[in-house]
C-alpha positions as CSV (number, residue, x, y, z in Angstrom):
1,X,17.6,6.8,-3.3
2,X,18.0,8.0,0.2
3,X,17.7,5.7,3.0
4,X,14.9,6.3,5.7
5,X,17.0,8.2,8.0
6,X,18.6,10.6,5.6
7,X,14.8,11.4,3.8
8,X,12.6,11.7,7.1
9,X,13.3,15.1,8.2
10,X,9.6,16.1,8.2
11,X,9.2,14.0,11.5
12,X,10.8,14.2,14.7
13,X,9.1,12.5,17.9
14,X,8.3,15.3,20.6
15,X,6.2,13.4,22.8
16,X,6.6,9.8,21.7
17,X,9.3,7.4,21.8
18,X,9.2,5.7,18.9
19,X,10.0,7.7,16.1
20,X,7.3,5.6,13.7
21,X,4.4,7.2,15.9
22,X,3.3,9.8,13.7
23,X,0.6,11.1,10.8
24,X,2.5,12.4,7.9
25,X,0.2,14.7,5.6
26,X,1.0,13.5,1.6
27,X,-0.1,15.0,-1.4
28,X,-2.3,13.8,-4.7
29,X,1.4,13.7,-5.8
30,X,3.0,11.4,-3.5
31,X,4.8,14.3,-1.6
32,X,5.2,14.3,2.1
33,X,4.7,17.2,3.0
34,X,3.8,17.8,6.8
35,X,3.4,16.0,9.7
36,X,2.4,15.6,13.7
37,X,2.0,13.2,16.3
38,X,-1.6,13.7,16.0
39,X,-4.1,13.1,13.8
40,X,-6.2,16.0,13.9
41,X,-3.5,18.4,13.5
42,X,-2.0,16.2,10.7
43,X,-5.8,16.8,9.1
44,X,-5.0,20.6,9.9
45,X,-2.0,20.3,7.9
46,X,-3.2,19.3,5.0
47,X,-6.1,22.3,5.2
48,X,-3.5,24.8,5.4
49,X,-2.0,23.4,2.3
50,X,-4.9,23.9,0.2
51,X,-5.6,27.3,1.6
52,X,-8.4,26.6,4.2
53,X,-7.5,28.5,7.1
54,X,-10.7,29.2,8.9
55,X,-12.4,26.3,9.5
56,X,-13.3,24.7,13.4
57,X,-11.6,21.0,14.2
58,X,-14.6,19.4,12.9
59,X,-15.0,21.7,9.7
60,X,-11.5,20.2,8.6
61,X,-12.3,16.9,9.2
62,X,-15.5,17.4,7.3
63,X,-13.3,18.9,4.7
64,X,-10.8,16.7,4.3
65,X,-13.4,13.9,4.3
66,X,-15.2,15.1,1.0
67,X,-12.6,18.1,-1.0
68,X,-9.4,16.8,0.7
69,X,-10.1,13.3,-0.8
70,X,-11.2,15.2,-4.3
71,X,-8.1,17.1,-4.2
72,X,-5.8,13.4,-3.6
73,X,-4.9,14.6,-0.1
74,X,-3.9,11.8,2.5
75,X,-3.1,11.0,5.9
76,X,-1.0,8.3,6.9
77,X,0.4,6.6,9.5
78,X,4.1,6.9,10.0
79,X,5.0,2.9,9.6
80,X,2.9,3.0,6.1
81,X,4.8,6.2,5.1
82,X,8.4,4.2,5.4
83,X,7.1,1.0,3.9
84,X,6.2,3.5,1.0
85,X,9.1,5.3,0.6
86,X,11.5,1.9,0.8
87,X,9.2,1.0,-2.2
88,X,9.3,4.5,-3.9
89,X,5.9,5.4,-3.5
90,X,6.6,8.5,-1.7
91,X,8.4,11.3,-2.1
């Protein structure tokens, strides 16, 4: 397995210092597969994934609320996604 440093190239801080200060967008599958320093674009994230492009800011969180959480779509905070990788839960 890869340590942290050599698997987190999703997430690069912009704005932040810490590189830990981040929503990372993960799959029914375990997959990391997007991320952003904000929440609500982390939400948009995971719309485009499934193919919803045309909903308003409060449409996706709506969305992501009700078919998002059907569809096994997550957002999580960037100190929970490296606990979970170091224990193999994500990918």
């Amino acid at each position: 397995m890869k340590t942290w440093e050599e698997f987190n190239t999703r997430f690069h801080p912009v704005r932040n210092e810490d590189p830990l200060d981040f929503y990372g967008c993960v799959n029914a599958e375990g997959e990391w597969f997007d991320s952003s320093e904000s929440f609500e674009i982390a939400v948009h994230w995971c719309c485009y994934s499934a193919g919803e492009y045309d909903l308003s800011n409060e449409g996706e969180l709506q969305w992501m609320a009700t078919e998002g959480r059907k569809h096994g779509y997550s957002i999580i905070h960037g100190t929970m996604i490296k606990q979970m990788y170091e224990k193999g839960l994500i990918k």
